[in-house]
C-alpha positions in Angstrom: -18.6 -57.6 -47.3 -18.3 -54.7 -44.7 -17.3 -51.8 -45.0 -15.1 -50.0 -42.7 -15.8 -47.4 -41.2 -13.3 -45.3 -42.1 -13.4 -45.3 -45.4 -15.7 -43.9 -48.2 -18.8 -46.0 -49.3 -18.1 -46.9 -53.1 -19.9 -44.3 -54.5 -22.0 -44.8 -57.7 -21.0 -43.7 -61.5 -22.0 -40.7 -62.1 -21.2 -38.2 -65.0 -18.8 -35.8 -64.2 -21.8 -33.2 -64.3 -23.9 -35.7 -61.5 -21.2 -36.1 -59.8 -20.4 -32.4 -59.4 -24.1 -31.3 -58.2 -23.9 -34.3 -55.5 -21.2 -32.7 -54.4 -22.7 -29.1 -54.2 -25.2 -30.6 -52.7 -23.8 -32.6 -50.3 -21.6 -29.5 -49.0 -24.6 -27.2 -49.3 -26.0 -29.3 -46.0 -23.1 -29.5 -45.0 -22.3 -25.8 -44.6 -25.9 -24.8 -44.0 -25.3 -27.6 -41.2 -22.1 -26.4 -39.6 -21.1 -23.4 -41.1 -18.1 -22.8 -43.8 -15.1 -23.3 -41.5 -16.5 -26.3 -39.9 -16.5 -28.1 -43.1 -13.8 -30.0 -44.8 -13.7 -31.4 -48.7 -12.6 -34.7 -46.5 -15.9 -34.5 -44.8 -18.1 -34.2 -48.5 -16.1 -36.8 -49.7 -16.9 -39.0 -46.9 -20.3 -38.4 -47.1 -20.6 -38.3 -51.0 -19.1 -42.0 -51.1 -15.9 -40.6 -52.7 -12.1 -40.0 -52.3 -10.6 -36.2 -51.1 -8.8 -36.3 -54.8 -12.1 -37.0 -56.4 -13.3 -34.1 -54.7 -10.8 -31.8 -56.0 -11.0 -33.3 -59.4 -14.4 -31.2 -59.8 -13.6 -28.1 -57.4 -10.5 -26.1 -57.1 -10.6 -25.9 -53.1 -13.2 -25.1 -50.5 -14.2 -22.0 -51.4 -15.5 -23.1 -54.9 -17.0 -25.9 -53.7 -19.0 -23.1 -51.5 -19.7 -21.1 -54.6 -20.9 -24.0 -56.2 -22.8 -25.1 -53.5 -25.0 -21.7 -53.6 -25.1 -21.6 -57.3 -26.4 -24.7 -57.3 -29.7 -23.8 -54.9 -30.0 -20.2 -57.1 -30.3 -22.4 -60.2 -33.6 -24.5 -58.9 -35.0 -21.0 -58.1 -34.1 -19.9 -61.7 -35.6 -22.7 -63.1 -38.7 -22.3 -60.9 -39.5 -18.7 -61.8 -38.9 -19.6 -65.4 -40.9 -22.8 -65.8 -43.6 -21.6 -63.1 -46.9 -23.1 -64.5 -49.6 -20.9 -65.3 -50.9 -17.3 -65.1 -51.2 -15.9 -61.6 -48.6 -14.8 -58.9 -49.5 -17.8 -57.1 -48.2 -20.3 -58.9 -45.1 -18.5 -58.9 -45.0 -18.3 -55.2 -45.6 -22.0 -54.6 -42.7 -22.8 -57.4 -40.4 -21.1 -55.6 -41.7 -21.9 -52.0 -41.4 -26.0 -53.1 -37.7 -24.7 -53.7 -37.0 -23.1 -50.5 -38.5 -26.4 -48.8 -36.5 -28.1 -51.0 -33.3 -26.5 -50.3 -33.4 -25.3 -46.7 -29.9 -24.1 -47.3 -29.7 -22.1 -50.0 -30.9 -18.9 -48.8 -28.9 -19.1 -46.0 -25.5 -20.1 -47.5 -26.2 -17.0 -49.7 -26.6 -14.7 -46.6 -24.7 -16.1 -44.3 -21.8 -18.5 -45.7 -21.8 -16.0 -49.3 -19.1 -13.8 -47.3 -16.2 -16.0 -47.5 -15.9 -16.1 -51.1 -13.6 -13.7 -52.3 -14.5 -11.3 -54.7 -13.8 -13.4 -58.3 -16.2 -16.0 -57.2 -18.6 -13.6 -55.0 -19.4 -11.8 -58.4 -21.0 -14.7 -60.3 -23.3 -16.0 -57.3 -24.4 -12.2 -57.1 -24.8 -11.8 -61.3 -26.6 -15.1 -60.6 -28.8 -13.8 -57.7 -29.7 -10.7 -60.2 -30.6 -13.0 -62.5 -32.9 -14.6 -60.2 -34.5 -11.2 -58.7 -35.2 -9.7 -62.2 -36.7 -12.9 -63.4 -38.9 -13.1 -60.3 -39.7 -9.0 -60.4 -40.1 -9.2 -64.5 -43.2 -12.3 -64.1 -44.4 -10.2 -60.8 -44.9 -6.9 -63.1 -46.6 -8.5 -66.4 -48.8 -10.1 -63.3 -49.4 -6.8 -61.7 -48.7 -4.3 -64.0 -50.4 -1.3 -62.0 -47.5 -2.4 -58.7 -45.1 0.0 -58.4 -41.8 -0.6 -56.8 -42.0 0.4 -53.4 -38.5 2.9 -52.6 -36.2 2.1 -50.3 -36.1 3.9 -46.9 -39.0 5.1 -44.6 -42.6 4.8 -45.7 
């Protein structure tokens, strides 16, 4: 049987976990793609195989879906810097590389899209981003412990 075109593709079952990350996910390209305002939750839902309602079952409105949609790139770098195999800087570097080829997006939703959350969900993509940076700087200084952080401003 075929399915129209104007409505969703049944989607699969998926935990409500799942099926929240394939939605960040599928918004993350999506706003990496287009840009925030160019995005609607009708437009993930589409392309996630889902209803609008299904949509906002798991996110509050567009702007959390954003938030989530960063978050959701930050964590694979998290998880990368933590679980990076080996002693060296280079393995490191490629585990977080894979992640940036990986997730095209990610870094820029966080520059570029990260400016329409407001402030209450701006605040936990930047604690997470610390998070991220001080994990990343903390392995980089028991690997070169003689490096000294280079100060900000004219060299």
């Amino acid at each position: 049987m075929a399915a129209s075109h104007g409505s969703p593709r049944p989607a699969a079952r998926l935990s409500a976990a799942e099926r929240r990350g394939q939605l960040a996910h599928v918004a993350a390209r999506r706003f990496h793609r287009l840009g925030y305002h160019r995005v609607s939750l009708a437009d993930v839902a589409t392309e996630a195989g889902v209803t609008g309602p299904a949509v906002y079952r798991h996110f509050f409105n567009k702007e959390a879906l954003l938030a989530a949609a960063i978050s959701s790139g930050l964590d694979e770098v998290e998880l990368a810097v933590i679980t990076a195999p080996g002693a060296g800087l280079d393995p490191l570097v490629r585990a977080v590389a894979a992640v940036g080829l990986r997730r095209p997006d990610m870094w820029v939703l966080l520059q570029r899209e990260s400016r329409f959350l407001s402030p209450e969900l701006r605040g936990p993509v930047q604690d997470q981003f610390g998070r991220v940076v001080d994990g990343f700087s903390r392995r980089l200084r028991r690997e070169r412990p003689t490096s000294r952080p280079r100060t900000r401003g004219c060299s």
